[in-house]
N, C-alpha and C positions, 0 to 999 in steps of 0.2 A: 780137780775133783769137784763134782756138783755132790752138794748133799739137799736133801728133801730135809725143809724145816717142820719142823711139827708145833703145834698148839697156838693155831692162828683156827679162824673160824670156815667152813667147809667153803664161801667163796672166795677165799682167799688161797692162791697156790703162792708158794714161801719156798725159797729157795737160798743157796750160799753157796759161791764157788773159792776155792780153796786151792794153794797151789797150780798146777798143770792143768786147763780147760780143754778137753779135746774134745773132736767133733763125734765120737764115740759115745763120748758121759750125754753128750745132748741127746745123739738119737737113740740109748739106751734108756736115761734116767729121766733127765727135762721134758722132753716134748711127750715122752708116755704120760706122765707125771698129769702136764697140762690139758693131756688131749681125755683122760680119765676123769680130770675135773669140769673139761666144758661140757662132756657127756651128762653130768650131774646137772648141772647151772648153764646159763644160757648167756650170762655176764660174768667176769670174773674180776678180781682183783690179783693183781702182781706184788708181791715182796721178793724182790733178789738184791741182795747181799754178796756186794763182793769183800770178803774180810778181809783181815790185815794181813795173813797171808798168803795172797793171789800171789802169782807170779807171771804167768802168760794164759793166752788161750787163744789157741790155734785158729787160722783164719777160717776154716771149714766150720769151726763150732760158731764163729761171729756170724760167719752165712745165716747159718741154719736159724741162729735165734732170732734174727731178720727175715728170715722167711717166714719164721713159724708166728711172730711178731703180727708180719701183714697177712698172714692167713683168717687170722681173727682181731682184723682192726677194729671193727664196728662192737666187737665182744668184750672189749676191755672196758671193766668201771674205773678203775684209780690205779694206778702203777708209782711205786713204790722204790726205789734204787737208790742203795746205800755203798758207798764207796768215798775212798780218799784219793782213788786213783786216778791221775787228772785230767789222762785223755778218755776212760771212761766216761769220767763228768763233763766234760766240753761236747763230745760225741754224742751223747745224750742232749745238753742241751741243743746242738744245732739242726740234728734233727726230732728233738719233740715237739715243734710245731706240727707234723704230721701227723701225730697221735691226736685222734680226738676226744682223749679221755683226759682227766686231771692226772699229771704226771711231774712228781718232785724227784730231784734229788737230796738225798742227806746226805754229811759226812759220817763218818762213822761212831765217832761221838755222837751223836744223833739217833744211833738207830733205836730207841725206846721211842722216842718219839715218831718217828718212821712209822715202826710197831703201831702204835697209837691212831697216827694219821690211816695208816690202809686199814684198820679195825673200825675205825669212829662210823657210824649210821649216818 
């Protein structure tokens, strides 16, 4: 399940995926989500949170968030990803040389600081 994070500031899109990830939840919930915020903002910031209890997500949904990902490469200000999950974290780091935006991983313990880091000016 994707859930929409709330009380982050309007260029920040904030997100947490939870148990089952399908490519459904993305092209219902996330990438509306996303594509409502760049309508607003011309730059954005990324918070997604994968919490303690992920469990999978379906290869379709990994596509889509890679697509939707490089559709607005030049749009991203700082990208944010909170997880303990390890080949999510490895995955990210091997390709976030690609991103050309500042782009951290937190563990999950971390994510106030996370919070912190995608809010700071």
């Amino acid at each position: 399940m994707i859930e929409v994070l709330s009380g982050f500031p309007e260029d920040v899109a904030a997100f947490a995926c939870h148990g089952k990830v399908t490519r459904e939840e993305y092209e219902s919930v996330l990438i509306p989500a996303l594509e409502a915020r760049f309508r607003e903002h011309n730059r954005l910031r990324l918070y997604y949170e994968v919490a303690d209890d992920f469990d999978v997500i379906q290869f379709g949904a990994m596509w889509d968030d890679f697509l939707e990902g490089m559709k607005h490469l030049l749009q991203w200000d700082r990208i944010a990803v909170v997880t303990d999950v390890q080949w999510i974290h490895m995955t990210i780091r091997g390709f976030g040389f690609f991103v050309p935006a500042p782009l951290r991983v937190f563990p999950l313990s971390e994510k106030d600081e996370a919070r912190s880091w995608i809010t700071a000016a």
